[in-house]
N, C-alpha and C positions, 0 to 999 in steps of 0.2 A: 426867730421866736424868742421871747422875753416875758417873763413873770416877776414886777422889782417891785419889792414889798418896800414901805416904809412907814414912818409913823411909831417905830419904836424908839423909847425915850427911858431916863432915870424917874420913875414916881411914887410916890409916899405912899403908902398903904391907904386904902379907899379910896383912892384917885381913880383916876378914867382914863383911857387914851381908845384912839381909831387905829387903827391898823387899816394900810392899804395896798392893795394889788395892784398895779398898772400892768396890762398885757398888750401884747404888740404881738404881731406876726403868724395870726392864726385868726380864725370865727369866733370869737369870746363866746357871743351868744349860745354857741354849741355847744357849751363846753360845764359841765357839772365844777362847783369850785369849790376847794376844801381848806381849812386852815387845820394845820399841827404844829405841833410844839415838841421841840426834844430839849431835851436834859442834856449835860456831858456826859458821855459815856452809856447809854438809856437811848431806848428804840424811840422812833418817832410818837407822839398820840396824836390821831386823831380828836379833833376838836368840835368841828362839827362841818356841813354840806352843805351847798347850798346848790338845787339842779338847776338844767339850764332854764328851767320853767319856772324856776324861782319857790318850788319845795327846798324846806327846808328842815333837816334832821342835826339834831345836837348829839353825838356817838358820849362825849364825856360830861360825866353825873357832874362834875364840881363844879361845871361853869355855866349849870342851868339856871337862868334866870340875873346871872350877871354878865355873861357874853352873849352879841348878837351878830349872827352873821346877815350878810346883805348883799347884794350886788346892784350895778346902775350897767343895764348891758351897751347904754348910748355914749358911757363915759370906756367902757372896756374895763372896765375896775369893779374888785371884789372889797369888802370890807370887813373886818370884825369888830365891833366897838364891842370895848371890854370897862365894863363897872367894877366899881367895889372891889380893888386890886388888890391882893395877898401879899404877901411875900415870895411864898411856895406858887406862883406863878411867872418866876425871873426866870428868864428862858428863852433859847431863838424861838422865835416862830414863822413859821415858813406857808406859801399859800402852793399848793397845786393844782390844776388844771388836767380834766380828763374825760376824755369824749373816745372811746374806747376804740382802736386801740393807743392811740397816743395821748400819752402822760407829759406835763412839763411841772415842774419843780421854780421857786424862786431861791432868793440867794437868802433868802432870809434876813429878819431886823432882831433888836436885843431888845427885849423887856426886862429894865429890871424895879423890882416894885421892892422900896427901900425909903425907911426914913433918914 
């Protein structure tokens, strides 16, 4: 089982980037998908959901309307493209998979949003 996020990079303030999930070794399709973000030393946030039916719920106020989560369930890949980047959004972000009761976690990539 595999969750390898990538797509994180150094970008300027109001830049864009995709964020991606590749998953292997499970029924993707099953599988409700989340992206979080943690800080050093700071609990995980929840960012937003996306189920396996393709509802999708945004949990955090600050990245309404400038994060979108996605999925392609024929590729087995979750996505978030993220708009209009901050600064105060430099941070691993990590995607999870969970179809109850198994949870898997990726390794996470680095956003850092800097001019």
């Amino acid at each position: 089982v595999q969750l390898v996020e990538s797509g994180g990079a150094l970008v300027q303030p109001g830049g864009s980037l995709r964020l991606s999930c590749a998953a292997s070794g499970f029924n993707f399709s099953n599988y409700d998908m989340r992206w979080y973000r943690q800080a050093p030393g700071k609990e995980r946030v929840r960012i937003a959901t996306i189920t396996n039916t393709g509802f999708i719920y945004n949990y955090e106020d600050s990245v309404t309307g400038r994060f979108t989560i996605s999925r392609d369930n024929a590729k087995n890949t979750a996505y978030l493209q993220m708009n209009s980047l901050k600064p105060e959004y430099t941070t691993v972000y990590y995607c999870h998979a969970r179809s109850s009761p198994s949870v898997y976690w990726g390794q996470g990539t680095q956003v850092t949003v800097s001019s």
